[in-house]
Structures are given as C-alpha cells and as structure tokens.
N, C-alpha and C positions, 0 to 999 in steps of 0.2 A: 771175545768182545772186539768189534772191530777199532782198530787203534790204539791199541792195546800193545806197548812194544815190551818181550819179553828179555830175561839175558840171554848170550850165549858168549862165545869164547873165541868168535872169530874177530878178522878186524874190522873195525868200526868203519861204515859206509862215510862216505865223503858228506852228508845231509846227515847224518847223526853225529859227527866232529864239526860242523858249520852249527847245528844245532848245541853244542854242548860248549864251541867256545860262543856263542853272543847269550847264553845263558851264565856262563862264569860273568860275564859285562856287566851282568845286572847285577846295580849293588842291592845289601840286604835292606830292607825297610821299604817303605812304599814311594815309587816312584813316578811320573808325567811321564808319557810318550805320545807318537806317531805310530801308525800302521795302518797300512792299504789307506790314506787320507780319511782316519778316523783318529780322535783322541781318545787314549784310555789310560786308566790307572792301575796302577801293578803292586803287589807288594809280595817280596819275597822274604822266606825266615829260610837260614840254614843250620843245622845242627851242627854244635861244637866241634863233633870228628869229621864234620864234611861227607859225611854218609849218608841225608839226608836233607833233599830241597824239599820243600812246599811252595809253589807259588798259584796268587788267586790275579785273573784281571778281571775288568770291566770297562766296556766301552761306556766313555763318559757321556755321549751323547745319545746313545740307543740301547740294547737290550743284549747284545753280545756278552759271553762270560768265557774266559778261560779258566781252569784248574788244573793242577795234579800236583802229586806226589811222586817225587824220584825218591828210589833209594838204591845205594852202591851198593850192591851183596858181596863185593870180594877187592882189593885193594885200595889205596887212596885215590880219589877224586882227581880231577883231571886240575893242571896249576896253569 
C-alpha cells in the first residue's frame, strides 16, 4: 500500500526523527492547530506502555482527514 511505512533496524531517517519528535509535542486528547493555512482538529490517545499511538485529524474548515495507528514492535518509545 502506498505510504505505508514498515519496520526495520536501521537508523531512523532525519524525516522520520522530525516526524517522531513533533509528534511526541502533541499532547494526548484533542487539540486546535494550524497547517499549510488551514485550521484543524487533532486528537490523539496513547496507550499506557507507550507502544501505541492513534491519532484522527480534521480540517475544520473543508473535507481533509488524517488517521493512523503507530505501533512500536520492539523497545521503548522515543522520550
């Protein structure tokens, strides 16, 4: 599936660490933002061992949605 990022065991690209620390930023429960000069709403749940995110957005103003499910298969989450 395209977009679709799988594991592996090498180091983490410099856009999946940019990725991974403004995603730690995001606190848990549903939040207001910006992006590309649109407003949308976020809400993220993380699971107690930190081995799993879910986050859902929506552009508040048009039809745009993001989703996924992360989940860590092997150590703790990034601090």
């Amino acid at each position: 599936m395209p977009g679709t990022m799988t594991a592996c065991r090498e180091t983490p690209s410099p856009l999946l660490a940019t990725f991974e620390d403004a995603l730690a930023k995001l606190p848990d429960g549903y939040v207001d933002g910006h992006f590309d000069q649109r407003s949308w709403g976020v809400t993220v749940k993380r699971s107690q061992d930190g081995k799993r995110i879910w986050l859902y957005g929506e552009e508040l103003s048009g039809t745009d949605i993001v989703s996924f499910n992360l989940y860590r298969l092997a150590g703790p989450g990034r601090s």
